[in-house]
N, C-alpha and C positions, 0 to 999 in steps of 0.2 A: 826134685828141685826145691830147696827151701823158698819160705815165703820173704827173705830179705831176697833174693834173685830175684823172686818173682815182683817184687814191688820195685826194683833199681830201674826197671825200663820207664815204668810211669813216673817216677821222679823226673828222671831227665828228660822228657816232653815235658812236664809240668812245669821244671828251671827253665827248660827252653822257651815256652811261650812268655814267661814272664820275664824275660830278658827283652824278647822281640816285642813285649805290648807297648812299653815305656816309648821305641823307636816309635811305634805308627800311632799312637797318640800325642806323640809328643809333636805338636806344629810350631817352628821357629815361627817369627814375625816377618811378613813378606818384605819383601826387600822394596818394595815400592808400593806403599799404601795409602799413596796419597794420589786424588784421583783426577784425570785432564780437567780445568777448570772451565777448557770450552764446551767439554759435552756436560752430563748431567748436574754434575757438582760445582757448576760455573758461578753459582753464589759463594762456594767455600773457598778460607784460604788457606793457604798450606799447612798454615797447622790445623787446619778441622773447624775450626769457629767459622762461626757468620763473617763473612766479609764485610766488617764495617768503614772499611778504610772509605766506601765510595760515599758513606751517611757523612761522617768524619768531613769528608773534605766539602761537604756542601755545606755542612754548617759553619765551616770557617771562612767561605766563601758570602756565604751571608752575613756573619760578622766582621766580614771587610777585610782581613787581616791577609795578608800577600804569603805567599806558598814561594818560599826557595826549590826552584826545579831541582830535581835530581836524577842523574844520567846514570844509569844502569851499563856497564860495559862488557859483552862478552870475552872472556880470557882470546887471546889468537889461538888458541890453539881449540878453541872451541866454536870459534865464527862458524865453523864449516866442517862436521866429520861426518865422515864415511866407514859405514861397518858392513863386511865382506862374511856375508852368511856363507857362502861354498855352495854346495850343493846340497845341505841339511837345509831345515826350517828351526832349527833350536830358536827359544826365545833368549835375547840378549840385551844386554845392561850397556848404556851408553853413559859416560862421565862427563857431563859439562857442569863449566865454572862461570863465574861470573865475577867482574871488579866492581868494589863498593867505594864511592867517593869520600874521600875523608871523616868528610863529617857527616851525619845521616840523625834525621830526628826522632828521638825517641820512641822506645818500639816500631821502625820502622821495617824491621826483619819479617813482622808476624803480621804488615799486611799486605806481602807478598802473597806473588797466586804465579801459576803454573800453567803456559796455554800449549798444546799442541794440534796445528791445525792436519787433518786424515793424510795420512801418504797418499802419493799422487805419482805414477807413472812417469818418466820423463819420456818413452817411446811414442812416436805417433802411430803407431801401429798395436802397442799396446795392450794387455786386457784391464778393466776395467776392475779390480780386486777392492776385497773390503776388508782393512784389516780393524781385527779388535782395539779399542780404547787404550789408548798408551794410559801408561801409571808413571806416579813420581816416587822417589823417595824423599824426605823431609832434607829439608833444607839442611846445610850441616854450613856453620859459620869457621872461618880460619883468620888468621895473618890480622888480628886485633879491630874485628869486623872490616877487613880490606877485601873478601874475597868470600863468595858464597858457591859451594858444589854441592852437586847434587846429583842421583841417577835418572835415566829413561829407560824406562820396562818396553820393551818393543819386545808385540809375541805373533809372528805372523803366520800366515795361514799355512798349512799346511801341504794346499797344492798353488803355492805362489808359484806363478809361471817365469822366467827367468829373464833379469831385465834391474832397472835401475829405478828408486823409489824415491822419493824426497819427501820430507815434512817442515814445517817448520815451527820452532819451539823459542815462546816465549818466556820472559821474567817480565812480570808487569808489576807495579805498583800503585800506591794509590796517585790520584794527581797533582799535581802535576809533574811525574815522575814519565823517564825518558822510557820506553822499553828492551831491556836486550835481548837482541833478534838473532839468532843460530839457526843452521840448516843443517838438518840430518838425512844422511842418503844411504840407502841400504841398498847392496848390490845383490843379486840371487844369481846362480849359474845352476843350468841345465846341466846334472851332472849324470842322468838316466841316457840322457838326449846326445852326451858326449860319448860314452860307452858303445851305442849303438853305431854312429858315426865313423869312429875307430873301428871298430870291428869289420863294418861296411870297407872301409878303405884298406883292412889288413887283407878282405878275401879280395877284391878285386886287385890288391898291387901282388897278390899273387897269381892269378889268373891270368894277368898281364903279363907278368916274371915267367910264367909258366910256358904261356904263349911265344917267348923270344925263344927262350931254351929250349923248346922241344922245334920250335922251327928252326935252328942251327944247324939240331940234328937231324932235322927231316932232309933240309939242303943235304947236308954229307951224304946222305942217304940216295938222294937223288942223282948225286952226284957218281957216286958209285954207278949204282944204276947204270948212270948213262954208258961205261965204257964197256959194257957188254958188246961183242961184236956180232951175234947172232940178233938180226930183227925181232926175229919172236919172243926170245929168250930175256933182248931188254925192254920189250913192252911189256911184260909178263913183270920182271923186273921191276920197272920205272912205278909201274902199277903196284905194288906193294911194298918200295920205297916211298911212295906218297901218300898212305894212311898215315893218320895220327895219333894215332894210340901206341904203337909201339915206341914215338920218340916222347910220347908223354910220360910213359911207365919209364923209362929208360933214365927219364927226369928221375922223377921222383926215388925211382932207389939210388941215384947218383948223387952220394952225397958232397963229391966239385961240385955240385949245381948248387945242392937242399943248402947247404950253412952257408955260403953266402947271402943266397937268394933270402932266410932266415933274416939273418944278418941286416941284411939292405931294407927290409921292413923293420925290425928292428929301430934302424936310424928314424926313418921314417916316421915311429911312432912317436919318438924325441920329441920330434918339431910338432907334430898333432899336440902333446901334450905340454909342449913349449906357448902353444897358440892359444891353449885351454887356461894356462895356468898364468897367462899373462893377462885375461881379460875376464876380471873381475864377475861380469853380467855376462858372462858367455851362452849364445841361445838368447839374446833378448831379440832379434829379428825374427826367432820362429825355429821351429827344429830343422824343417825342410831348408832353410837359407844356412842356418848356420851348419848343418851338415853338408851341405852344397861345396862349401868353401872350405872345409875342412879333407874333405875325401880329395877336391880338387889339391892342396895343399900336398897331400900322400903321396899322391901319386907323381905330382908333378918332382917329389924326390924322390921318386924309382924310375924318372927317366919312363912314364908313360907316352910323352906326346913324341918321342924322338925313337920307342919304339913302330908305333903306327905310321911315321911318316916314313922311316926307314924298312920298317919290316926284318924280319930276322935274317940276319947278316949269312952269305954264301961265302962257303970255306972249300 
């Protein structure tokens, strides 16, 4: 083998790494680098300087001079949002706005500040979770200073238990400035907790499906049985028409039976995941409750409680 072969392979590692070093050195700017102003950084204002707006207002205060209030308005569509994690813990970017009133005094953008007070459970039953330090991103002005947005970095833990969270997230200024007040609710759902659930409910509404249709055929069997006219012959009989094992096997290679009975769990599973997918916090009473009501849910559409009360039908 020549030595241009023998060097082509460590070329291309060597292009390769140096394609791939650029990516993992290269760090964009975080998307929210601006840090809650209620925890550590509660001196800073959104743009990173000293919070002077609160010195600012006391010396105008001392020289007597009257402060136009200014009322801070959250957009409607930001009074109140709600972000639906699933059954992941991914960290996610909230977009609230705010309305600026007409007129606003001179630099008054940059002594804005950022509050967000800890998520807090709405369950009373609850776990007690602590999530990491929400981030901002920098204030971004619109609509000929009428309108300020901005992001919320929410990175929640990893084994958040499943359930509904709320925080709530200011725009403050200096004073005598109004504050606008938003609430953010993060829903989590048991999405390990729902798998098991289902599963739970597919073996038992089979079990139960199993239970009808091998008693159907146990009756016929019986039934048989009975018209033997030799005493011996139909005790003998009745007595191995009334094991269950043969109308259970009977079942299962019976496929009249297998694809409906399929089937009818199938539907079943619909409305499980009809129930799941409609409530946002699914699992926030606990695995044990919500799987409770979930299995119940299953079964009660395979016609469990009208099997037990009726018992397998005689033909």
């Amino acid at each position: 083998m020549s030595f241009r072969w023998r060097v082509l392979p460590a070329l291309i590692l060597v292009v390769a790494i140096g394609a791939a070093t650029p990516a993992v050195a290269k760090t964009s700017t975080p998307a929210c680098p601006v840090p809650n102003a209620a925890g550590a950084a509660a001196g800073l204002a959104v743009t990173g300087q000293p919070a002077k707006a609160k010195r600012n207002a006391k010396k105008k205060k001392k020289n007597g001079k009257q402060q136009k209030k200014v009322f801070l308005q959250p957009d409607p569509q930001s009074v109140s949002r709600s972000v639906n994690l699933g059954d992941d813990r991914e960290p996610e970017e909230v977009t609230l706005r705010v309305n600026l009133p007409a007129v606003l005094p001179k630099g008054f953008e940059r002594k804005l500040e950022l509050v967000a007070e800890p998520f807090v459970t709405t369950s009373e039953t609850g776990e007690t979770v602590s999530f990491s330090e929400p981030m901002f991103s920098e204030l971004t002005e619109s609509g000929n200073r009428k309108r300020i947005t901005f992001e919320m970095c929410i990175d929640p833990p990893n084994d958040l238990p499943a359930g509904k969270y709320t925080s709530t997230v200011m725009l403050e200024g200096p004073p005598p400035t109004e504050s606008a007040v938003m609430i953010v609710t993060l829903n989590a759902k048991d999405g390990h907790g729902f798998i098991i659930a289902a599963a739970l409910t597919a073996v038992l509404a089979f079990l139960i499906l199993l239970y009808k249709g091998a008693g159907d055929k146990r009756t016929v069997r019986l039934a048989e049985a009975e018209k033997e006219t030799v005493p011996e012959k139909r005790k003998t009989a009745v007595a191995a028409a009334g094991k269950w094992w043969d109308p259970i096997k009977d079942c299962l290679l019976d496929l009249g039976w297998l694809v409906p009975t399929l089937a009818s769990i199938a539907a079943a599973f619909t409305l499980l995941w009809a129930a799941y997918d409609s409530n946002p916090a699914w699992g926030e009473g606990g695995i044990v409750t919500s799987a409770i009501a979930l299995v119940g849910t299953g079964l009660a559409a395979v016609g469990a409680k009208a099997i037990f009360t009726q018992g397998p039908s005689a033909h």
